[in-house]
mmCIF file of the N, C-alpha and C atoms, coordinates in Angstrom:
data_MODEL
# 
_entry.id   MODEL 
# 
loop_
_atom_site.group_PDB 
_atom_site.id 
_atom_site.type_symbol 
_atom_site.label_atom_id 
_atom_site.label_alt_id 
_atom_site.label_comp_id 
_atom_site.label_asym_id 
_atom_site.label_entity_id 
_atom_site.label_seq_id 
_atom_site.pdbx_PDB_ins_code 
_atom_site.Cartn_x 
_atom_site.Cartn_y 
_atom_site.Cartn_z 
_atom_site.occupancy 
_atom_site.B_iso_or_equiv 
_atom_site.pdbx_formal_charge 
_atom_site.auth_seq_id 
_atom_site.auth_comp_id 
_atom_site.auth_asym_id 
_atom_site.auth_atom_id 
_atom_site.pdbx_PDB_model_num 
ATOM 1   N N  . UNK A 1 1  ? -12.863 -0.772  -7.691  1.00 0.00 ? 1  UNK A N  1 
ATOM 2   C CA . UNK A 1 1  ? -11.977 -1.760  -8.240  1.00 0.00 ? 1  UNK A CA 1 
ATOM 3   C C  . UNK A 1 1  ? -11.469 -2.628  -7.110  1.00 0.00 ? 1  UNK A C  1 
ATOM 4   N N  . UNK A 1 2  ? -11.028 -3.974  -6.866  1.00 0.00 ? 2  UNK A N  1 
ATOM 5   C CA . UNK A 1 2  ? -10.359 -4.746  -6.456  1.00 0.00 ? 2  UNK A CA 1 
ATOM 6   C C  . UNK A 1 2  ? -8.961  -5.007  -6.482  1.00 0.00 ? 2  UNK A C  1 
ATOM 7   N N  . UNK A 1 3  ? -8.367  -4.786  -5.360  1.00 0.00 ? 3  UNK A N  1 
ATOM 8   C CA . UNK A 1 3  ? -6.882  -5.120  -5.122  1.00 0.00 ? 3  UNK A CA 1 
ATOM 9   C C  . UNK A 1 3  ? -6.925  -6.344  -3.255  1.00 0.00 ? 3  UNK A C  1 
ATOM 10  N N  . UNK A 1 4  ? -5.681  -6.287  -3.804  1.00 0.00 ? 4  UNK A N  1 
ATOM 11  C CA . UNK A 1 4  ? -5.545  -7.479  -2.662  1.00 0.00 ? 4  UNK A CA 1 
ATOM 12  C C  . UNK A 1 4  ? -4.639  -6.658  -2.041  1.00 0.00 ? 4  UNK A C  1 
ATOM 13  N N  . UNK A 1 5  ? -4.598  -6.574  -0.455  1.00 0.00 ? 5  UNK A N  1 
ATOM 14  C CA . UNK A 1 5  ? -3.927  -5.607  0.776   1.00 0.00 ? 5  UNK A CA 1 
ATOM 15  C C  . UNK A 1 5  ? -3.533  -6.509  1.684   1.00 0.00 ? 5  UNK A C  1 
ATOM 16  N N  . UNK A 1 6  ? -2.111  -6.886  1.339   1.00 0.00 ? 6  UNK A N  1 
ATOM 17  C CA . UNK A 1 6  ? -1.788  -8.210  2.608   1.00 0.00 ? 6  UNK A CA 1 
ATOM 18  C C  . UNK A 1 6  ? -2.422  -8.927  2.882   1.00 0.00 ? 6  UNK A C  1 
ATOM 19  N N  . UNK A 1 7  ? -3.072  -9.627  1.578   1.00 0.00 ? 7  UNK A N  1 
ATOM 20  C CA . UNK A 1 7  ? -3.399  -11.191 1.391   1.00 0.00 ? 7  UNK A CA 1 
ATOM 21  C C  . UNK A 1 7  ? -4.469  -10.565 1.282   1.00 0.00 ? 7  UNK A C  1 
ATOM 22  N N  . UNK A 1 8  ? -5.423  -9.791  2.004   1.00 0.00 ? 8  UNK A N  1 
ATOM 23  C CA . UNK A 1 8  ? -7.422  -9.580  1.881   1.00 0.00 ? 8  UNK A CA 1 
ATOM 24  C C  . UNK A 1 8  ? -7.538  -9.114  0.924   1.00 0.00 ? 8  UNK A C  1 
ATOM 25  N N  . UNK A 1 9  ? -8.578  -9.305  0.268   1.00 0.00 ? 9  UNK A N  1 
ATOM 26  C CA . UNK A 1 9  ? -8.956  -8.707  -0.714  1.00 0.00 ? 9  UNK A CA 1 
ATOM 27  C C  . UNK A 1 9  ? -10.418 -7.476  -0.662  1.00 0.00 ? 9  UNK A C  1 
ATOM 28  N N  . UNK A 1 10 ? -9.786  -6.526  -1.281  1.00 0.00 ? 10 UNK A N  1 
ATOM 29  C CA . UNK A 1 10 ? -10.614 -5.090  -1.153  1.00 0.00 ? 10 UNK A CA 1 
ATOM 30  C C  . UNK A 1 10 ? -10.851 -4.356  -2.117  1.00 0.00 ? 10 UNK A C  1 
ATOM 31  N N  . UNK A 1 11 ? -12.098 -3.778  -1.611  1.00 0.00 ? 11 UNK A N  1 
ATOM 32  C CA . UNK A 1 11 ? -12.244 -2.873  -3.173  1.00 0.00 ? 11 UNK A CA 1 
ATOM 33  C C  . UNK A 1 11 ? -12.051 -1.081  -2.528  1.00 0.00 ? 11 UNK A C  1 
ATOM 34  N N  . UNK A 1 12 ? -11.941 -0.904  -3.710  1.00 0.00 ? 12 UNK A N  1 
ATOM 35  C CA . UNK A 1 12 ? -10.977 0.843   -3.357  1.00 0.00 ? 12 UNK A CA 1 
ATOM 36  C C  . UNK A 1 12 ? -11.782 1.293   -4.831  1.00 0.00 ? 12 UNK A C  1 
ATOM 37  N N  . UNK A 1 13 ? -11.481 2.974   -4.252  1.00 0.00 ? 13 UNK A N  1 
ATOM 38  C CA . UNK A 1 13 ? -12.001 4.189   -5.295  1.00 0.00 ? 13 UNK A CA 1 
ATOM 39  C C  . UNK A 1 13 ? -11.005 4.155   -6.219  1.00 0.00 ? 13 UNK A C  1 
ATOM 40  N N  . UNK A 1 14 ? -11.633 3.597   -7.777  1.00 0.00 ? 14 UNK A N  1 
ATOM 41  C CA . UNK A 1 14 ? -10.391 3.608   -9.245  1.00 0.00 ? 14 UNK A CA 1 
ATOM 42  C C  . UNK A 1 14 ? -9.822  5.348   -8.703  1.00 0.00 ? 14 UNK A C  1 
ATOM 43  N N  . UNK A 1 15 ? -8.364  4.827   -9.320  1.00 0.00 ? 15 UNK A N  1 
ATOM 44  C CA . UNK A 1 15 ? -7.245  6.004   -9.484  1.00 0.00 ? 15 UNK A CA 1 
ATOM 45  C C  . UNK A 1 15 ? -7.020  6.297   -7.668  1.00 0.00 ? 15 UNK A C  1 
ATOM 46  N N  . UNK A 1 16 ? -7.392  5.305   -6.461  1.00 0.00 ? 16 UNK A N  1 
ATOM 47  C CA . UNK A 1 16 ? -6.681  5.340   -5.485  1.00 0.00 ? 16 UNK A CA 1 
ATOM 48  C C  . UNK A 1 16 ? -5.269  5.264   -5.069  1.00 0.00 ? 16 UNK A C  1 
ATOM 49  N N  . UNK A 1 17 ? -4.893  6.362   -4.487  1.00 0.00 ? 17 UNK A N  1 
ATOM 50  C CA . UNK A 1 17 ? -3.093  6.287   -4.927  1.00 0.00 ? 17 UNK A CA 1 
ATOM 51  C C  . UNK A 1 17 ? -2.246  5.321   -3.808  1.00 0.00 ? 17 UNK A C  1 
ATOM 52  N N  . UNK A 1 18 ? -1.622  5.158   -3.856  1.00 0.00 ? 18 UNK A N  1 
ATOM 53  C CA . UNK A 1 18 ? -0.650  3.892   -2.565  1.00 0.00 ? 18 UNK A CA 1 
ATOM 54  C C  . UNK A 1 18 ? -0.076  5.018   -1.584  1.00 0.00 ? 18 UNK A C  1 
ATOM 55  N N  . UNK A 1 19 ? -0.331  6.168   -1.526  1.00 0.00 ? 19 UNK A N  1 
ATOM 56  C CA . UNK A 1 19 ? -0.439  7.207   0.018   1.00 0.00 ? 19 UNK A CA 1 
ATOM 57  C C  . UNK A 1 19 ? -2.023  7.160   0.472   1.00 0.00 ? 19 UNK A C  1 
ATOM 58  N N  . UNK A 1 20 ? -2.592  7.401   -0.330  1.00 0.00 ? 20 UNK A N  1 
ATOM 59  C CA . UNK A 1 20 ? -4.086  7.137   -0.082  1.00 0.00 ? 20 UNK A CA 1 
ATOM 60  C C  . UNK A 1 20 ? -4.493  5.693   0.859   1.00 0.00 ? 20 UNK A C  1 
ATOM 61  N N  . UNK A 1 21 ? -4.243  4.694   0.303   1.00 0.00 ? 21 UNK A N  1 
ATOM 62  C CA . UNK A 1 21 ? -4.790  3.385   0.542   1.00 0.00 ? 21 UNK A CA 1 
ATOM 63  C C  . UNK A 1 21 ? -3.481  3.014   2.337   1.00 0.00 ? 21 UNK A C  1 
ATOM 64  N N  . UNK A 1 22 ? -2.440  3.474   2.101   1.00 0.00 ? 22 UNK A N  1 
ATOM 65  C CA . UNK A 1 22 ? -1.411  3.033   3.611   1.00 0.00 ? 22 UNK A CA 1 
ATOM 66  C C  . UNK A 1 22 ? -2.243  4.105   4.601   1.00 0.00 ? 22 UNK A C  1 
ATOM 67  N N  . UNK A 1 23 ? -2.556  5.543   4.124   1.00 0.00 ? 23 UNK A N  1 
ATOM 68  C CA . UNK A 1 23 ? -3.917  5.861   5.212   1.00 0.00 ? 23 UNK A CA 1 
ATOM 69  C C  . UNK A 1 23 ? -5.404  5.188   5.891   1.00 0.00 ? 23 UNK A C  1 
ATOM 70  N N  . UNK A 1 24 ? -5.546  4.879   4.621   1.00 0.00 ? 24 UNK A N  1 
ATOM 71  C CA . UNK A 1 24 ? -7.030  3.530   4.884   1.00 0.00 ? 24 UNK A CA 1 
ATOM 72  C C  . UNK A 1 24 ? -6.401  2.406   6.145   1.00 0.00 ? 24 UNK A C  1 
ATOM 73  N N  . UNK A 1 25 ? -5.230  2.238   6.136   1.00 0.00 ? 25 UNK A N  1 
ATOM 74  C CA . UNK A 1 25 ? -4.973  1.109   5.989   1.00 0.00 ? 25 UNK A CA 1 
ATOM 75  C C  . UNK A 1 25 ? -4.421  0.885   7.383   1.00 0.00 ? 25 UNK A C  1 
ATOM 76  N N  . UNK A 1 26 ? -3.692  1.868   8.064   1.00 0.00 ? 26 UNK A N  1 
ATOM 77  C CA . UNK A 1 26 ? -2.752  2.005   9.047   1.00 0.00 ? 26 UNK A CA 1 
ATOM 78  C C  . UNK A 1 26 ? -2.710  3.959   9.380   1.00 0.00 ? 26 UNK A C  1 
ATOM 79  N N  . UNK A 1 27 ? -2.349  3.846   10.647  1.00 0.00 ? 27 UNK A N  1 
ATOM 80  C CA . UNK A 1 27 ? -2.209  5.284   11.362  1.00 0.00 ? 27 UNK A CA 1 
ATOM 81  C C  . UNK A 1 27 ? -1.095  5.194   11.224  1.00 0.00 ? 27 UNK A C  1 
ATOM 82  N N  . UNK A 1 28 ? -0.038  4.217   11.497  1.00 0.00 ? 28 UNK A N  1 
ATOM 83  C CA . UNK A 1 28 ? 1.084   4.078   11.483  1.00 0.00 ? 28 UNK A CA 1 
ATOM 84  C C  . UNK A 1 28 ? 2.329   5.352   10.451  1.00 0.00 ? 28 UNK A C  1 
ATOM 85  N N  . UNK A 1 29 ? 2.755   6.216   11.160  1.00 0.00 ? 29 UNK A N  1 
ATOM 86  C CA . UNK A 1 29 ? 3.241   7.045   9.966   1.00 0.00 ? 29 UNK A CA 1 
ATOM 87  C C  . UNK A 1 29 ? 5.015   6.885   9.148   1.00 0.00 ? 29 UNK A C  1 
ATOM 88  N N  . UNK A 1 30 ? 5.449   6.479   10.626  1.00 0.00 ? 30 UNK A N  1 
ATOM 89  C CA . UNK A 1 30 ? 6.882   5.958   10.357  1.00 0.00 ? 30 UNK A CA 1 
ATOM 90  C C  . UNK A 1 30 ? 7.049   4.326   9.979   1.00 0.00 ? 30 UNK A C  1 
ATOM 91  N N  . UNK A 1 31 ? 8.197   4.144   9.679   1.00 0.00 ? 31 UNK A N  1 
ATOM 92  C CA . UNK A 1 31 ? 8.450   2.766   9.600   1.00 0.00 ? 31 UNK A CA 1 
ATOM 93  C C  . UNK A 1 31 ? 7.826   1.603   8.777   1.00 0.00 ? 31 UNK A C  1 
ATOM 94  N N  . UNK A 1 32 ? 7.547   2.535   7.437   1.00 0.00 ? 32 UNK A N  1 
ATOM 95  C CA . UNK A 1 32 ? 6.248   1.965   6.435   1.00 0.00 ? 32 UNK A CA 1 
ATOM 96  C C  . UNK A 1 32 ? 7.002   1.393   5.411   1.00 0.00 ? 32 UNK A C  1 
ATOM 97  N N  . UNK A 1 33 ? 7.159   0.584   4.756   1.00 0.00 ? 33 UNK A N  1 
ATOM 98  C CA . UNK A 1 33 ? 7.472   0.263   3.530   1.00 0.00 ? 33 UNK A CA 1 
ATOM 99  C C  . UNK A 1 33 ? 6.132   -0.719  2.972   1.00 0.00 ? 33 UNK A C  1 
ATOM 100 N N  . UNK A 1 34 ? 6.319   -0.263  1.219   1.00 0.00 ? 34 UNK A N  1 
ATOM 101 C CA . UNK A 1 34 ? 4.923   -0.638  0.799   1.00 0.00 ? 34 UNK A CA 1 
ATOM 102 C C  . UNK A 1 34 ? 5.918   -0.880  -0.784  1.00 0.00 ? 34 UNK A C  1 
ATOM 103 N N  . UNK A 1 35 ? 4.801   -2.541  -1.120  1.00 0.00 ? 35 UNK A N  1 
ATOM 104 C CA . UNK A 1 35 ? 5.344   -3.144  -2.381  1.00 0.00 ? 35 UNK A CA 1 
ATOM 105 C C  . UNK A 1 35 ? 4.063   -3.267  -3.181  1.00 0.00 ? 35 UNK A C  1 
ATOM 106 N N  . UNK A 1 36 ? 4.010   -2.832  -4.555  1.00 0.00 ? 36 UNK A N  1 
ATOM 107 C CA . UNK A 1 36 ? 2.742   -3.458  -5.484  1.00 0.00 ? 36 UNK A CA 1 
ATOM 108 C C  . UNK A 1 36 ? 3.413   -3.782  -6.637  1.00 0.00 ? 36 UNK A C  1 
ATOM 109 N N  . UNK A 1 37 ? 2.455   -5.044  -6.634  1.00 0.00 ? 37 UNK A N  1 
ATOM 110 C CA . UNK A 1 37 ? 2.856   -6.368  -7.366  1.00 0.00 ? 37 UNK A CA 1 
ATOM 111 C C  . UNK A 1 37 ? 4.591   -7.083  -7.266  1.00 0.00 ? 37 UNK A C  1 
ATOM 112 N N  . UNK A 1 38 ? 4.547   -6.716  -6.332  1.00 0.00 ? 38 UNK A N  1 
ATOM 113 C CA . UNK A 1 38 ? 6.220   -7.463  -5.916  1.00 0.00 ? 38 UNK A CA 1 
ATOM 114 C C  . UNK A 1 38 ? 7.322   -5.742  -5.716  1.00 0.00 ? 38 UNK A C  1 
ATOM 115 N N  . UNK A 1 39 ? 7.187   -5.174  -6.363  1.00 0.00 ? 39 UNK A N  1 
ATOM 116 C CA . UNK A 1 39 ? 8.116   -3.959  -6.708  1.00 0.00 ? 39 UNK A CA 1 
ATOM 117 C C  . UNK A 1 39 ? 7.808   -3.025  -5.273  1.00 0.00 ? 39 UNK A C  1 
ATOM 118 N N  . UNK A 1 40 ? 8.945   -2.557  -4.681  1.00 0.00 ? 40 UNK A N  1 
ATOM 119 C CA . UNK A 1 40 ? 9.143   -1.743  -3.784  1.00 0.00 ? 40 UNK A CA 1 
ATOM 120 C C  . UNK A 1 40 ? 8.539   -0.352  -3.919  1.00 0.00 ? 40 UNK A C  1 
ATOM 121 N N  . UNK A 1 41 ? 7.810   0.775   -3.656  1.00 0.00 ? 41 UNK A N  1 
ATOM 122 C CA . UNK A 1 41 ? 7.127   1.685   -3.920  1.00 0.00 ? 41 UNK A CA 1 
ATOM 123 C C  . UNK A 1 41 ? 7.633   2.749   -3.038  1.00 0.00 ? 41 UNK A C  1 
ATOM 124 N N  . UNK A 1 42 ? 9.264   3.231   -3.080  1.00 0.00 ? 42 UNK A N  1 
ATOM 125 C CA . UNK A 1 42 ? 10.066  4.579   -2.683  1.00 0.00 ? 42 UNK A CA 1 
ATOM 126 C C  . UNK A 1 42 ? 8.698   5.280   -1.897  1.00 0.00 ? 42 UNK A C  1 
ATOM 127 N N  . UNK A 1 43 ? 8.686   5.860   -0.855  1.00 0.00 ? 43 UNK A N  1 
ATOM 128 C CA . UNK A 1 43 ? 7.969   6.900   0.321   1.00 0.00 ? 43 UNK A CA 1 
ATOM 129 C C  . UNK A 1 43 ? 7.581   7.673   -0.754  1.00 0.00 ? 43 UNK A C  1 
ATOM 130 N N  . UNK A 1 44 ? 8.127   8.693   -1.544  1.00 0.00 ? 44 UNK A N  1 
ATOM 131 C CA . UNK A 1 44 ? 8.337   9.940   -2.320  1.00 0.00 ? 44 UNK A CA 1 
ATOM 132 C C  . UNK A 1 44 ? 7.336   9.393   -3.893  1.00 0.00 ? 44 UNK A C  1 
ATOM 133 N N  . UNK A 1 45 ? 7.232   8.610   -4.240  1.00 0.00 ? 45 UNK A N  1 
ATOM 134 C CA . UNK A 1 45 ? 6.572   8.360   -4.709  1.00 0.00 ? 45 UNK A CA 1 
ATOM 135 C C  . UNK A 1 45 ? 4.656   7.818   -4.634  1.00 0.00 ? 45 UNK A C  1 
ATOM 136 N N  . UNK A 1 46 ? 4.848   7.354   -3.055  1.00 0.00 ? 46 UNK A N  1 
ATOM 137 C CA . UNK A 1 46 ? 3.387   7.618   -3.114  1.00 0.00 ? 46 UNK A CA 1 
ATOM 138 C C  . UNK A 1 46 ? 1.879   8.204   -3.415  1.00 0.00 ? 46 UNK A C  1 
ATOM 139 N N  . UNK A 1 47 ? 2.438   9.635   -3.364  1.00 0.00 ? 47 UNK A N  1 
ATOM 140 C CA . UNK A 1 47 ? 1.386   10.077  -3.970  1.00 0.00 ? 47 UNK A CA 1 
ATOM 141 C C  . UNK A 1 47 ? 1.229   9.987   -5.260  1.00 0.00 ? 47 UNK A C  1 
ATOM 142 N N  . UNK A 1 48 ? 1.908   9.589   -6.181  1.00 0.00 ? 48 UNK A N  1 
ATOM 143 C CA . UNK A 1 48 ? 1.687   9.964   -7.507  1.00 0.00 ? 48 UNK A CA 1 
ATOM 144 C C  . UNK A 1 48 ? 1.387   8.080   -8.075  1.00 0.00 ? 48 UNK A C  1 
ATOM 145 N N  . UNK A 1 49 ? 1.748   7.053   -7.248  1.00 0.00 ? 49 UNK A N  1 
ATOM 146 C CA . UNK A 1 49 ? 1.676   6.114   -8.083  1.00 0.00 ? 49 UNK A CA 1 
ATOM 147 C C  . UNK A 1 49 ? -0.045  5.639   -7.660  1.00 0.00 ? 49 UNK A C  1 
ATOM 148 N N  . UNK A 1 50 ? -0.631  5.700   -8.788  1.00 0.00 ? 50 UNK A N  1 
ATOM 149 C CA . UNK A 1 50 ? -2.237  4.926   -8.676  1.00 0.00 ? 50 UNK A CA 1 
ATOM 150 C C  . UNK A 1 50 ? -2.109  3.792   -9.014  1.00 0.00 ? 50 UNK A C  1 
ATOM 151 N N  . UNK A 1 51 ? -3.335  2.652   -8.043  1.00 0.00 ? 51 UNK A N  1 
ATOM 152 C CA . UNK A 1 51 ? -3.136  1.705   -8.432  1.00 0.00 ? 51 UNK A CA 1 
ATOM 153 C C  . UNK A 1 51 ? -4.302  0.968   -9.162  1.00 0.00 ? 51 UNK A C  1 
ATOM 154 N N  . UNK A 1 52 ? -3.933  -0.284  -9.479  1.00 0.00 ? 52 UNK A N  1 
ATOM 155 C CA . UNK A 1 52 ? -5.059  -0.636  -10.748 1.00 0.00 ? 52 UNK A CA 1 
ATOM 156 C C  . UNK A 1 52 ? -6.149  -2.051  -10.607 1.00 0.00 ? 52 UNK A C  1 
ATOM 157 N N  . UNK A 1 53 ? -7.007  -1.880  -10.803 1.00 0.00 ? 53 UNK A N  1 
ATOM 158 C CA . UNK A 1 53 ? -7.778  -3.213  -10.516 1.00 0.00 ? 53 UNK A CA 1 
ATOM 159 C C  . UNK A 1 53 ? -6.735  -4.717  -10.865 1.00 0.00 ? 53 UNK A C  1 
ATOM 160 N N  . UNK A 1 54 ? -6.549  -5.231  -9.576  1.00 0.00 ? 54 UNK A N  1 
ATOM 161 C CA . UNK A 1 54 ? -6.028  -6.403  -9.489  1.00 0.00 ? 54 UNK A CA 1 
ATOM 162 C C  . UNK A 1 54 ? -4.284  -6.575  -9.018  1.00 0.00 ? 54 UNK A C  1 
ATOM 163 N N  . UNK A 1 55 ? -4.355  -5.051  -8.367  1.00 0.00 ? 55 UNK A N  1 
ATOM 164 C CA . UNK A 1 55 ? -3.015  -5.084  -8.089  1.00 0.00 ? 55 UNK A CA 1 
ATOM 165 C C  . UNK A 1 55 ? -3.076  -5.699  -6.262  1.00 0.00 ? 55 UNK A C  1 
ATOM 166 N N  . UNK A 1 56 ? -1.713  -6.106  -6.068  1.00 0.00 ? 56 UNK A N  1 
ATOM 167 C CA . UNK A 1 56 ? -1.155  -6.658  -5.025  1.00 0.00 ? 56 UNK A CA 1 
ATOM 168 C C  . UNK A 1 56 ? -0.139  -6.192  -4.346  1.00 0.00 ? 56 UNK A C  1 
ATOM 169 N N  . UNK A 1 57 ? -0.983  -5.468  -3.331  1.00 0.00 ? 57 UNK A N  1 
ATOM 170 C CA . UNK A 1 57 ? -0.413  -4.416  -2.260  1.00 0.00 ? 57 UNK A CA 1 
ATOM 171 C C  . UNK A 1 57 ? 0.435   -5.418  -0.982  1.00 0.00 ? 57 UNK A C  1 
ATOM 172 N N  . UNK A 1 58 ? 1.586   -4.639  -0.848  1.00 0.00 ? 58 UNK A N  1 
ATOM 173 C CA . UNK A 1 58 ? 1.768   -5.232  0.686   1.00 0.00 ? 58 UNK A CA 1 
ATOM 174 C C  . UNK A 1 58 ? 1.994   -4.218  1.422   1.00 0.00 ? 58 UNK A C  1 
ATOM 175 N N  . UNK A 1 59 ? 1.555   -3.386  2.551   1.00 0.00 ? 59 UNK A N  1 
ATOM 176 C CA . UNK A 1 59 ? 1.746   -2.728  3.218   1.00 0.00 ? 59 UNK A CA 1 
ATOM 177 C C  . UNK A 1 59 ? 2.750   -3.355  4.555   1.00 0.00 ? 59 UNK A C  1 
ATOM 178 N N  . UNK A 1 60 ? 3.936   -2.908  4.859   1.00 0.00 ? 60 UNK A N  1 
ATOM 179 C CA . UNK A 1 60 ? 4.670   -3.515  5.717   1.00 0.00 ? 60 UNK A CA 1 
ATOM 180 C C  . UNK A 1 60 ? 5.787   -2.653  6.826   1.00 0.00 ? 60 UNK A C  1 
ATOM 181 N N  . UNK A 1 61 ? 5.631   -2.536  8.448   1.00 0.00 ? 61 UNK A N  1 
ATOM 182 C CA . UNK A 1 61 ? 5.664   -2.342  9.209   1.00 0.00 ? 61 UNK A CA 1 
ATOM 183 C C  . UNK A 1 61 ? 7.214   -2.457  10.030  1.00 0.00 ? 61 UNK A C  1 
ATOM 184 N N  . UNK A 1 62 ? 7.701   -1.925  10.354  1.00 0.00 ? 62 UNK A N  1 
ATOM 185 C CA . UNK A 1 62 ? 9.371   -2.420  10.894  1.00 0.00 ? 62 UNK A CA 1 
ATOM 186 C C  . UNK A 1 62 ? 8.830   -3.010  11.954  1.00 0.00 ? 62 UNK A C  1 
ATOM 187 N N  . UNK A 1 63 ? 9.565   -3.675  12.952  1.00 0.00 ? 63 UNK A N  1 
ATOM 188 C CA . UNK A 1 63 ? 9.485   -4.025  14.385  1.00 0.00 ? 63 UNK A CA 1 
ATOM 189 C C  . UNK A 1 63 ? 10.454  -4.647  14.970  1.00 0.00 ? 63 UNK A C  1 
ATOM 190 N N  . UNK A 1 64 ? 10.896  -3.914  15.859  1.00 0.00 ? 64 UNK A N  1 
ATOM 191 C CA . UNK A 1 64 ? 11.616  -3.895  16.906  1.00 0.00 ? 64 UNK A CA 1 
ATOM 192 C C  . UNK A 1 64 ? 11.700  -4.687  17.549  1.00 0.00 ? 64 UNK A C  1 
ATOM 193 N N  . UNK A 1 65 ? 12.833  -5.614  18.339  1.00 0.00 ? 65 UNK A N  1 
ATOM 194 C CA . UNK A 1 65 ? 13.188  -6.354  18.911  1.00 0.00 ? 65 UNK A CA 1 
ATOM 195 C C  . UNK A 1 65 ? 14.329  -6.870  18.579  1.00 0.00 ? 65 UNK A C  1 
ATOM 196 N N  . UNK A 1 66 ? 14.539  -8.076  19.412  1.00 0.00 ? 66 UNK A N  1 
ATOM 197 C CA . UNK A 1 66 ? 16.143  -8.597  19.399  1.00 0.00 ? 66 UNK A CA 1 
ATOM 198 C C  . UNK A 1 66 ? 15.771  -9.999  19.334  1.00 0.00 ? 66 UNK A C  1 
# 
């Protein structure tokens, strides 16, 4: 299926979950926040939310500085 991952567009294994796909996606383990289709997606919920052909992921990163 096709979803879009911070603007690119990708295809992923149907019933790929949004813990699944921020692994694909990034090593990064802290400092993650992740939105599909606009809506914020709570840490604790990752594993359980699957996502669906044509959804719109943002995977997003803190960073530090002043």
């Amino acid at each position: 299926m096709d979803v879009t991952v911070n603007g690119a567009a990708r295809t992923v294994d149907v019933g790929l979950s949004v813990a699944d796909l921020v692994r694909e996606v990034t090593t990064q383990q802290r400092g993650l926040a992740v939105a599909v289709n606009g809506e914020v997606v709570p840490r604790t919920g990752w594993p359980d939310t699957a996502l669906r052909d044509g959804d719109r992921v943002e995977v997003l990163s803190a960073a530090q500085g002043g």
